[in-house]
C-alpha positions as a Markdown table, in Angstrom:
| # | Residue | x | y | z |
|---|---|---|---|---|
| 1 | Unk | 0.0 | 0.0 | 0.0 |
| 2 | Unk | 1.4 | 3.4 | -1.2 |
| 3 | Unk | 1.7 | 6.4 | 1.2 |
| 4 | Unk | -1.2 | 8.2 | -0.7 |
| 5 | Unk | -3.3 | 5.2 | -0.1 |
| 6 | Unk | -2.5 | 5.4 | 3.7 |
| 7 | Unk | -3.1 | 8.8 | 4.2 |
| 8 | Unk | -6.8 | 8.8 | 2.6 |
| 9 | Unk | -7.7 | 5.8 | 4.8 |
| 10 | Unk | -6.3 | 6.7 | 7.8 |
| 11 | Unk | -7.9 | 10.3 | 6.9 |
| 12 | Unk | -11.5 | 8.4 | 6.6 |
| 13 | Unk | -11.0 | 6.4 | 9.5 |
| 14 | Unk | -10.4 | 9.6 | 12.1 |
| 15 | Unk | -13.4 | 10.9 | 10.4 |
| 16 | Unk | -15.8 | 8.0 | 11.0 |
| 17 | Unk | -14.7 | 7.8 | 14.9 |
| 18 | Unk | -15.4 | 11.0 | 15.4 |
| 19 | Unk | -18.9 | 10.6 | 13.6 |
| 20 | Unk | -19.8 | 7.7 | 15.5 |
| 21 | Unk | -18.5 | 9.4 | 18.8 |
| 22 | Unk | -20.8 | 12.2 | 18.5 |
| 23 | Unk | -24.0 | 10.3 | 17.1 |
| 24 | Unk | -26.0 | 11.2 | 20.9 |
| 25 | Unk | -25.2 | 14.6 | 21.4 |
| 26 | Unk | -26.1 | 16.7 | 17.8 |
| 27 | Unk | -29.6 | 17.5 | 16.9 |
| 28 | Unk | -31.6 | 16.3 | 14.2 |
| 29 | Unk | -32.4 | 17.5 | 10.5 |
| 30 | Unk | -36.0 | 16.9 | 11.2 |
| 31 | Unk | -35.5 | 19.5 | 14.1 |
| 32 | Unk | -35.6 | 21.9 | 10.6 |
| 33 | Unk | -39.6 | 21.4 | 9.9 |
| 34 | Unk | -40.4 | 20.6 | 13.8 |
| 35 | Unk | -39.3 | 21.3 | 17.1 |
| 36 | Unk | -39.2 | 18.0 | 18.2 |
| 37 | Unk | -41.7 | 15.0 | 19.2 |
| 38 | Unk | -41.5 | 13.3 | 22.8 |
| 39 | Unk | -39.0 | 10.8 | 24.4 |
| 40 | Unk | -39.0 | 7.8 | 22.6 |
| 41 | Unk | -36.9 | 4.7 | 24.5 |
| 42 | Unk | -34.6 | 3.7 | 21.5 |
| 43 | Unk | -34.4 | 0.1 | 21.8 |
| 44 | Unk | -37.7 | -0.5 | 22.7 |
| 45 | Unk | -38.8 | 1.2 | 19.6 |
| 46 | Unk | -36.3 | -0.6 | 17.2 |
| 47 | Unk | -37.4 | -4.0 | 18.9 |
| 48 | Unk | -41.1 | -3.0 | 18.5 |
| 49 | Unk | -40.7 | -1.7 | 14.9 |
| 50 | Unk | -38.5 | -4.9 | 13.8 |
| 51 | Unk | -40.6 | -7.6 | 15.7 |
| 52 | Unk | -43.7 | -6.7 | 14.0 |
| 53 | Unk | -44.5 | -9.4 | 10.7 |
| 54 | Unk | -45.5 | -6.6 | 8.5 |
| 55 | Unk | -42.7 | -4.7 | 9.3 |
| 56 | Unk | -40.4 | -7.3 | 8.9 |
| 57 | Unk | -42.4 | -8.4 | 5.3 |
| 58 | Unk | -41.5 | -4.8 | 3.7 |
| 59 | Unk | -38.4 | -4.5 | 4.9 |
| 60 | Unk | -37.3 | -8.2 | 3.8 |
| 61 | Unk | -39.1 | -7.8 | 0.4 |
| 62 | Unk | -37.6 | -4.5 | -0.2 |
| 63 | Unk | -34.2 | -5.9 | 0.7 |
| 64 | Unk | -34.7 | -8.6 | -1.6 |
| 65 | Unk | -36.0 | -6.8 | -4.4 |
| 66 | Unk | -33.1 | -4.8 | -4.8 |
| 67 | Unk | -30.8 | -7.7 | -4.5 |
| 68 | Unk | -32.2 | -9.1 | -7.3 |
| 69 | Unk | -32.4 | -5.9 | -9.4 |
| 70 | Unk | -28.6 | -5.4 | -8.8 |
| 71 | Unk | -28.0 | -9.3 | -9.7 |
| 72 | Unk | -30.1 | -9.0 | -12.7 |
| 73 | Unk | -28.5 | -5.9 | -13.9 |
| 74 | Unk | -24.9 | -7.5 | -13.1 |
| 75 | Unk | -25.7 | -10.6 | -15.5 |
| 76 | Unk | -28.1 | -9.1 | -18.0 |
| 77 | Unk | -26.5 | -5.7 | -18.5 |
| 78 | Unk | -29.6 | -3.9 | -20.4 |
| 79 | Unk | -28.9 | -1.4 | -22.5 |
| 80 | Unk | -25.2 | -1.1 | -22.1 |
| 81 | Unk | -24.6 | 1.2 | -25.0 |
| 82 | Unk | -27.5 | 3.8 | -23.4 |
| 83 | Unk | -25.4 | 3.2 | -19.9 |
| 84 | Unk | -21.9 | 3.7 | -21.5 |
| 85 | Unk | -23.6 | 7.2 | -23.3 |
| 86 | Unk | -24.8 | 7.8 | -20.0 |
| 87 | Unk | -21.6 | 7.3 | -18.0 |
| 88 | Unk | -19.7 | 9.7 | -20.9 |
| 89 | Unk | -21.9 | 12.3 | -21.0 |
| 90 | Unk | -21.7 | 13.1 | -17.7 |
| 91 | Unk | -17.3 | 12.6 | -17.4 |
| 92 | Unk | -17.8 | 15.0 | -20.0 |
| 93 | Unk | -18.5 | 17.6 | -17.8 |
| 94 | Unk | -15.5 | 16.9 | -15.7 |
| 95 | Unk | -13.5 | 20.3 | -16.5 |
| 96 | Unk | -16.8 | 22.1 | -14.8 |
| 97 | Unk | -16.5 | 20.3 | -11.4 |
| 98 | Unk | -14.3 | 23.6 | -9.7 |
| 99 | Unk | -17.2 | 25.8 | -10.4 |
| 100 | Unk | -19.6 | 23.1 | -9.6 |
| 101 | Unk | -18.0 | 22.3 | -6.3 |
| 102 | Unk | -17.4 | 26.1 | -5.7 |
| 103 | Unk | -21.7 | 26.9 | -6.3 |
| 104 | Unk | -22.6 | 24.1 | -3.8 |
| 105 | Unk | -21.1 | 25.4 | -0.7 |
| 106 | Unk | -20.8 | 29.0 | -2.0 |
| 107 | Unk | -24.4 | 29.7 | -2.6 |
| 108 | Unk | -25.6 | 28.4 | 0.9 |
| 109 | Unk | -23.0 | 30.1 | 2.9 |
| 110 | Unk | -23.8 | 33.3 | 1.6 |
| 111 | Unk | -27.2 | 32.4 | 2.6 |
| 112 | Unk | -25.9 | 31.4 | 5.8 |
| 113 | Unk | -24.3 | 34.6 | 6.6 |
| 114 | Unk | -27.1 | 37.0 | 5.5 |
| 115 | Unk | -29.5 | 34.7 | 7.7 |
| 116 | Unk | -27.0 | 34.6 | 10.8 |
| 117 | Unk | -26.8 | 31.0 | 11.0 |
| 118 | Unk | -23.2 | 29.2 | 10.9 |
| 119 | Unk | -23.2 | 26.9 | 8.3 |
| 120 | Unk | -26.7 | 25.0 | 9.7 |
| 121 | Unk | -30.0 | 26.8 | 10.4 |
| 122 | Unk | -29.4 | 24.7 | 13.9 |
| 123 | Unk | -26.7 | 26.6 | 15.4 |
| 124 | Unk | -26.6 | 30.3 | 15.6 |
| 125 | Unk | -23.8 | 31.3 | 17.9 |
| 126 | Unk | -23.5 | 34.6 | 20.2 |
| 127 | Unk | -21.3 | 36.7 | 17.8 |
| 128 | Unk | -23.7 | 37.3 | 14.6 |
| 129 | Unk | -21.5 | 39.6 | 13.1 |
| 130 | Unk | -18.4 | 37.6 | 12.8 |
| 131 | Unk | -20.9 | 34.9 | 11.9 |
| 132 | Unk | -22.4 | 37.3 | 8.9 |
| 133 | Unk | -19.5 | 38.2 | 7.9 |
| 134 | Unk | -17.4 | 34.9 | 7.6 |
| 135 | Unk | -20.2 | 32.9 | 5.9 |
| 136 | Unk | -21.0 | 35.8 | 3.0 |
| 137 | Unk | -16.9 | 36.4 | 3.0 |
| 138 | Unk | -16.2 | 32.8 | 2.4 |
| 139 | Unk | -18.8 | 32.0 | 0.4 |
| 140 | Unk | -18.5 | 35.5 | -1.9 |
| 141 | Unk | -15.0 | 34.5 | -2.3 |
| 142 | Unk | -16.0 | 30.9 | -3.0 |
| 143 | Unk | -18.6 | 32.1 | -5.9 |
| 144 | Unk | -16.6 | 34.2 | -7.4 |
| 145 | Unk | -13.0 | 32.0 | -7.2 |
| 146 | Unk | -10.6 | 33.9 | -5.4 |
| 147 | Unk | -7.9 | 32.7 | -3.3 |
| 148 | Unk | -9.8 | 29.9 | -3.8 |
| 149 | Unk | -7.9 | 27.1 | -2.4 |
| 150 | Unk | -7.3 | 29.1 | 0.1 |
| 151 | Unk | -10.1 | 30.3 | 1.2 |
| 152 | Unk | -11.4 | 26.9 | 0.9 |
| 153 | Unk | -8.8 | 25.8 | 3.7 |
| 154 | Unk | -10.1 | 28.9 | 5.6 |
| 155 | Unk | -14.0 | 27.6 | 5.5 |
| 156 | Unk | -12.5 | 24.2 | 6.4 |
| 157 | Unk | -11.1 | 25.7 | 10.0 |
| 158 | Unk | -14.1 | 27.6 | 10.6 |
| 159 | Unk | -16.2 | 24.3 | 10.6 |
| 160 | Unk | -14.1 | 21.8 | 12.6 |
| 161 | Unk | -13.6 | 24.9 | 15.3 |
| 162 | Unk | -17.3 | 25.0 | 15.2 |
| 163 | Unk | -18.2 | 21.6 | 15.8 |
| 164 | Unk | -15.8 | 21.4 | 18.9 |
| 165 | Unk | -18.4 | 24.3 | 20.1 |
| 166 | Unk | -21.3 | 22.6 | 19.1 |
| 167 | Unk | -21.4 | 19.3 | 17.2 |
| 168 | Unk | -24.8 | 19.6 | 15.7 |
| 169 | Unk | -22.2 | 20.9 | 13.3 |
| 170 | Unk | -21.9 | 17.5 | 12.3 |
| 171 | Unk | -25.3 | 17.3 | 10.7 |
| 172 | Unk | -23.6 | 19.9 | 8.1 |
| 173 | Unk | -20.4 | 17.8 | 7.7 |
| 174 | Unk | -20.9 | 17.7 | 4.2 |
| 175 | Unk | -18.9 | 20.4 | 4.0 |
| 176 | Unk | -15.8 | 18.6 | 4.9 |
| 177 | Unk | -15.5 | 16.7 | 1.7 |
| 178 | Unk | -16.9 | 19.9 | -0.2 |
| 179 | Unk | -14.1 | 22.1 | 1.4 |
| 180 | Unk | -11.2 | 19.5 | 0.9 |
| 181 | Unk | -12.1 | 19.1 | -3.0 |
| 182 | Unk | -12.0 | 22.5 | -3.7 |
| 183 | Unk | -8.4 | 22.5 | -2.3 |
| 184 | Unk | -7.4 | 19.5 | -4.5 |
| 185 | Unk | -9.1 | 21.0 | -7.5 |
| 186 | Unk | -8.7 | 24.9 | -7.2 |
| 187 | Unk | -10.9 | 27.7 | -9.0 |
| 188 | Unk | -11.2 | 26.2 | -11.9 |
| 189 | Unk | -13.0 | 27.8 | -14.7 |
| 190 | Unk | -14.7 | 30.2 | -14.9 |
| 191 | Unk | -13.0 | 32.0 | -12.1 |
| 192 | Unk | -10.9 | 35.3 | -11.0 |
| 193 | Unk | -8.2 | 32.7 | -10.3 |
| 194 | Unk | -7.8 | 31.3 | -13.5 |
| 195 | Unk | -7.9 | 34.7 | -15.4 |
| 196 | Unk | -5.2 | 35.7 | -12.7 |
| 197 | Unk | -3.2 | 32.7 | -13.5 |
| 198 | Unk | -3.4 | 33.7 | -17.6 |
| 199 | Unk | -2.3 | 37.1 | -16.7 |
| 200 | Unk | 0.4 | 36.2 | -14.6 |
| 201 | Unk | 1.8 | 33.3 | -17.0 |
| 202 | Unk | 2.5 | 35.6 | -19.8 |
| 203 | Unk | 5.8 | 36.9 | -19.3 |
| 204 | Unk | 4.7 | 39.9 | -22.1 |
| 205 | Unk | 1.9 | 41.4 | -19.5 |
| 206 | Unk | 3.1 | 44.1 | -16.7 |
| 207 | Unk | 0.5 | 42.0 | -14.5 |
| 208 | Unk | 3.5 | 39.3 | -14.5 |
| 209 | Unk | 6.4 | 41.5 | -13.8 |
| 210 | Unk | 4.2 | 42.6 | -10.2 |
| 211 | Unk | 2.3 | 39.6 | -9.7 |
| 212 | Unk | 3.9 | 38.3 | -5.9 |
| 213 | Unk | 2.3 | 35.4 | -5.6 |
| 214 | Unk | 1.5 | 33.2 | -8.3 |
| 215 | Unk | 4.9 | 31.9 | -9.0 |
| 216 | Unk | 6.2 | 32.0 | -5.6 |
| 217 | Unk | 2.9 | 30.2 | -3.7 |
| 218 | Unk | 0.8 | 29.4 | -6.3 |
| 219 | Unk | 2.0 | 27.3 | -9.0 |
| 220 | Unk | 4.6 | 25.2 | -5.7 |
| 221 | Unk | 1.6 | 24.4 | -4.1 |
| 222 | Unk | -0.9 | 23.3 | -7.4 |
| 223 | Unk | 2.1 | 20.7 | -8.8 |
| 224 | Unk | 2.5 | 19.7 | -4.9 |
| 225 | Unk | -0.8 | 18.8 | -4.4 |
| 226 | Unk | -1.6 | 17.8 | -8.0 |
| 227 | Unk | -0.7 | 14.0 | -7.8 |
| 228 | Unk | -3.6 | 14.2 | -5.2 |
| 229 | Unk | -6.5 | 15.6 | -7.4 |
| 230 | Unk | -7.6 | 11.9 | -8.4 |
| 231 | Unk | -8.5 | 11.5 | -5.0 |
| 232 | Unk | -11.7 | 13.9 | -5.4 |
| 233 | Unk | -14.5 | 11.5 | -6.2 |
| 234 | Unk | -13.0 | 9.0 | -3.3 |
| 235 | Unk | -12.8 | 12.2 | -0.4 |
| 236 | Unk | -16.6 | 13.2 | -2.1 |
| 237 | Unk | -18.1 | 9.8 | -1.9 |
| 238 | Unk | -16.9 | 8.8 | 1.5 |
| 239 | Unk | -17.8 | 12.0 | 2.8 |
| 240 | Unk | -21.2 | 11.9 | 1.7 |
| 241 | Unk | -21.4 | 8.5 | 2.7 |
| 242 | Unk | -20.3 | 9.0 | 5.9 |
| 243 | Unk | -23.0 | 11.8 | 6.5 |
| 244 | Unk | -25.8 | 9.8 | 4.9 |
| 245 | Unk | -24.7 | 7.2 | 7.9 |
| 246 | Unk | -24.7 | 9.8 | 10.8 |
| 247 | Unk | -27.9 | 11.1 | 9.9 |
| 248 | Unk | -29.4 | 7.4 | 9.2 |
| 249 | Unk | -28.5 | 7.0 | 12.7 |
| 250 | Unk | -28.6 | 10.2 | 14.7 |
| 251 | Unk | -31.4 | 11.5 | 13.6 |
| 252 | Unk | -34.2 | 8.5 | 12.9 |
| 253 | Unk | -32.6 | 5.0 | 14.4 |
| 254 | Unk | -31.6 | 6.9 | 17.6 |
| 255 | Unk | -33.9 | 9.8 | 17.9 |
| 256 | Unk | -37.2 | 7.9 | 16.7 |
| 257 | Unk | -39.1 | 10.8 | 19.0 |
| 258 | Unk | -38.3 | 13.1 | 16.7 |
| 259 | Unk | -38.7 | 11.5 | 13.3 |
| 260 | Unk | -42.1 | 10.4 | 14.1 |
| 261 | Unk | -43.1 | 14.2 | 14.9 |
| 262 | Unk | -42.3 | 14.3 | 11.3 |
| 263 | Unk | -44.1 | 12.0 | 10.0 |
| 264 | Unk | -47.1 | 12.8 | 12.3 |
| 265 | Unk | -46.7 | 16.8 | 11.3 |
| 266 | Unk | -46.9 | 16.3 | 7.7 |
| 267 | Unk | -49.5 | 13.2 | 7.6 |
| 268 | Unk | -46.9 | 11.0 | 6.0 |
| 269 | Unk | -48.8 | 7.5 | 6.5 |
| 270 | Unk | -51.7 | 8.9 | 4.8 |
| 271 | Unk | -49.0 | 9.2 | 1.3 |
| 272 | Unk | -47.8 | 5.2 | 2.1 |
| 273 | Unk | -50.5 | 3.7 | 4.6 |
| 274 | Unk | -47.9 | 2.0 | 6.9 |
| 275 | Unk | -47.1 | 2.3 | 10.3 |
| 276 | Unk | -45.7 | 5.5 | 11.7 |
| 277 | Unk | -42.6 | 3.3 | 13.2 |
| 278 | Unk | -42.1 | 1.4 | 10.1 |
| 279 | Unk | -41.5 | 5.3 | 7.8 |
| 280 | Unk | -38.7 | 6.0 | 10.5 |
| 281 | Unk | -37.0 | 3.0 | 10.4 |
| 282 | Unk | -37.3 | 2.2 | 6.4 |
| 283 | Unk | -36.1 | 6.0 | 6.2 |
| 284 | Unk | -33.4 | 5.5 | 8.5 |
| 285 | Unk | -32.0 | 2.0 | 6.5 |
| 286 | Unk | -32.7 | 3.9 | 3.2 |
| 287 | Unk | -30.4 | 6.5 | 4.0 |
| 288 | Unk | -28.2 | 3.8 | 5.5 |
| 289 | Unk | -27.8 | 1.9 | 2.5 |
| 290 | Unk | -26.7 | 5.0 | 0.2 |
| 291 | Unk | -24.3 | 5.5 | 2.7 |
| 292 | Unk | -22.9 | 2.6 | 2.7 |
| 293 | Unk | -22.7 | 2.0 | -1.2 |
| 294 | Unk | -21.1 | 5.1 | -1.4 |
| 295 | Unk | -18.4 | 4.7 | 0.9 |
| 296 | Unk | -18.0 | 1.1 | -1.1 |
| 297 | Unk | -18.5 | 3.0 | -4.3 |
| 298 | Unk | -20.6 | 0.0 | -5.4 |
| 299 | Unk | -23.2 | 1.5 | -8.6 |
| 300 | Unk | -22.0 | 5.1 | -7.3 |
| 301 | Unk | -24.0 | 7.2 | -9.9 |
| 302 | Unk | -27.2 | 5.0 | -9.7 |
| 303 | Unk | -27.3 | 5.8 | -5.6 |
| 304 | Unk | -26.0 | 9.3 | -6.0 |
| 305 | Unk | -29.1 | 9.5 | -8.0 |
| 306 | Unk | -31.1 | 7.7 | -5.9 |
| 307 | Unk | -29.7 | 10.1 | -2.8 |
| 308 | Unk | -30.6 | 13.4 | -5.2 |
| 309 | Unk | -34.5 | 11.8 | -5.7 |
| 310 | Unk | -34.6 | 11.7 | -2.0 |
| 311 | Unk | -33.5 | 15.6 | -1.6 |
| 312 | Unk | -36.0 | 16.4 | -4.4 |
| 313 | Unk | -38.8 | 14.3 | -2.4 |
| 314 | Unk | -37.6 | 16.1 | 0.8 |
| 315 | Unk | -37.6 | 19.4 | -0.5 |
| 316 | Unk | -41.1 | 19.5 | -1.6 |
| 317 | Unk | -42.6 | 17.3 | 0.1 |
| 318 | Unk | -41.5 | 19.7 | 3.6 |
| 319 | Unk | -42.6 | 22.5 | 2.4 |
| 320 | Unk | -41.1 | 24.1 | 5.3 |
| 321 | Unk | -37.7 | 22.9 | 4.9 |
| 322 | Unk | -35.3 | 25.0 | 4.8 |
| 323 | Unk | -33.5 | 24.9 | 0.4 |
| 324 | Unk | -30.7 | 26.8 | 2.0 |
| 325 | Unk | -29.4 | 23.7 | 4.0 |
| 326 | Unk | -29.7 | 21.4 | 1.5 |
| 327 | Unk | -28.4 | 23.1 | -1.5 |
| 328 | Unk | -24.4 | 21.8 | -0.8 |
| 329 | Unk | -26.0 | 18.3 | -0.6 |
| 330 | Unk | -27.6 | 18.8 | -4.1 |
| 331 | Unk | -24.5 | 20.2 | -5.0 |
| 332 | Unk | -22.0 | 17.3 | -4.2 |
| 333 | Unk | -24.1 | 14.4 | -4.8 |
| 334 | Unk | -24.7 | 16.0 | -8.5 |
| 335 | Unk | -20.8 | 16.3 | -8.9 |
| 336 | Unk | -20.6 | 12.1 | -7.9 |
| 337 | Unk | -23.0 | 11.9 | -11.1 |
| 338 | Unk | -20.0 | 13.6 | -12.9 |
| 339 | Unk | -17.1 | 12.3 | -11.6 |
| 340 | Unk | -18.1 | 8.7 | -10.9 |
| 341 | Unk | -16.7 | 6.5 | -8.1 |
| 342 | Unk | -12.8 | 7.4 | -8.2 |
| 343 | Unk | -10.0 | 5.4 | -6.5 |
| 344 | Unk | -10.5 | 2.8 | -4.0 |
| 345 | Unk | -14.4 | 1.5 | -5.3 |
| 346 | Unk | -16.0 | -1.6 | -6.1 |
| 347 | Unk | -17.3 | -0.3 | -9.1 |
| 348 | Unk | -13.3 | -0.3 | -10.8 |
| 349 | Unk | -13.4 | -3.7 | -10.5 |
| 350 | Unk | -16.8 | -4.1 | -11.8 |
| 351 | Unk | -15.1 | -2.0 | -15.0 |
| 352 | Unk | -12.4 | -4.1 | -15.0 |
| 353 | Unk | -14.7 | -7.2 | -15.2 |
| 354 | Unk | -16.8 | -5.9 | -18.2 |
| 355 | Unk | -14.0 | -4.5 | -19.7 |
| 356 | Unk | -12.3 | -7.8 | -19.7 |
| 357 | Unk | -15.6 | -9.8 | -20.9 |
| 358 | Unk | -15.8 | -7.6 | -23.5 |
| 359 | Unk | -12.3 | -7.8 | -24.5 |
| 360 | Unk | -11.5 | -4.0 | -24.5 |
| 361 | Unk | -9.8 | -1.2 | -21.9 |
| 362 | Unk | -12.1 | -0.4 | -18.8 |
| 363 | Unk | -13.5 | 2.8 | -19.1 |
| 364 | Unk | -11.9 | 5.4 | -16.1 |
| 365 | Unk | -15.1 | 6.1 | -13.7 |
């Protein structure tokens, strides 16, 4: 194993302890659309809502179902060329991902900082003007692709100081991965930064004769960090996956009190006529699952689809949910649809097995 290698999983690792360490102290998503429901003993519940037959049906036919849909698709492989078009036409969009990246997290922390919240609606700390201004500073900065692997690496403090305050935090870690990409990738185009970097590259301009930074800090650091830019989709994935997991489990398996306020508030058994404990649970192992395949990368762009249908669903079926706090999420698992799986997935070697079937190179996901 190379030194790259160890670094990103030792790097995921420290991440998923501290997730799992904080599961019982951060506050819920739901706690967006409702202030909370009443004490719910957690395993009770879980035994309740997994003891009962019907329960138990659903959840066993659903889990069996999509077995067999990924095993069929695995040996039947429909409409490969459609998939392969598919799968291009998305990498094609590849050289857009900086300014992709940059509009998730820039867009809702301007947001953020005009509302006064820091960087969830949840937390709103005692200093509202430093809050205003860092979150419509970063995320101006951000939008507009400035300094903007630095300023990424600036956001990036502010958050893990923040969650040692307050871990509810955590419900926002999204912007880990988001913040950490835009460091490996940079400005990208369209951006100030890449203008700047034309203007200072042409030895002809006056710009380049006064320009103090771009050869001195700039260009060191981007070939320094460069060999780590493949490592994008991998910190993306596992970073959504690993926040699909905390909120699988923080805010439904272990805070069922809550969840079922939301399915009570907005009449939710009336849409699927099924027991109030069997929505929070079959939520909970939904988001579960998408977690989990994308931290595997196993069929990455069919669940970062599958994730994106369940923001959609969210954000109007609550009508009262707040956009603002979901527009990164939007924002990153659309940039999986681009950039595929990465290093260190399943789904290589599920390229590498079609590719040899087929008797041609393994396209790069």
């Amino acid at each position: 194993m190379n030194r790259q290698s160890t670094t990103v999983g030792a790097a995921v690792g420290a991440v998923a302890v501290l997730l799992l360490a904080a599961v019982g102290t951060a506050r819920a998503h739901v706690e967006y659309v409702t202030p909370g429901g009443d004490p719910v003993e957690v395993a009770a519940f879980l035994v309740d809502a997994l003891t009962d037959p019907f329960n138990l049906l659903v959840l066993a036919g659903g889990a069996v179902v999509l077995g067999a849909i990924l095993g069929l698709y695995l040996r039947v492989r429909p409409a490969r060329r459609d998939v392969d078009v598919l799968r291009a036409s998305l990498a094609s969009y590849r050289d857009l991902l900086p300014w992709l990246l940059r509009l998730s997290i820039g867009l809702p922390l301007v947001g953020a900082g005009f509302t006064g919240y820091y960087f969830t609606p949840l937390y709103r700390p005692p200093a509202p003007t430093f809050v205003r201004l860092f979150g419509i500073a970063v995320g101006f900065l951000l939008l507009f692709g400035l300094a903007t692997r630095f300023v990424a690496a600036v956001g990036l403090l502010g958050y893990l100081a923040g969650v040692v305050a307050e871990p509810a935090l955590l419900l926002a870690f999204e912007y880990v991965p988001a913040f950490l990409a835009i460091v490996l990738v940079g400005g990208g185009r369209p951006s100030a930064d890449e203008v700047i970097a034309r203007m200072a590259d042409d030895e002809r301009t006056l710009y380049s004769r006064i320009d103090p930074f771009y050869r001195r800090l700039a260009v060191p650091f981007r070939r320094r960090i460069e060999p780590y830019e493949a490592f994008v989709p991998t910190v993306l994935r596992v970073g959504l996956g690993l926040t699909f997991l905390y909120l699988s489990v923080a805010e439904k398996l272990v805070n069922p009190g809550d969840a079922l306020a939301v399915v009570g508030k907005y009449d939710l058994t009336a849409v699927v006529p099924v027991a109030p404990e069997l929505w929070v649970v079959g939520a909970g192992l939904v988001e579960a699952l998408v977690g989990v395949m994308l931290i595997l990368g196993l069929f990455t762009r069919a669940f970062a689809g599958v994730a994106f249908l369940l923001f959609v669903t969210t954000l109007f079926g609550l009508p009262d949910d707040p956009v603002l706090a979901h527009i990164s999420l939007f924002g990153l698992v659309s940039a999986l649809l681009v950039t595929g799986a990465g290093p260190f997935a399943f789904d290589a070697r599920l390229h590498e097995a079609r590719a040899s079937e087929d008797g041609r190179v393994a396209p790069v996901d």
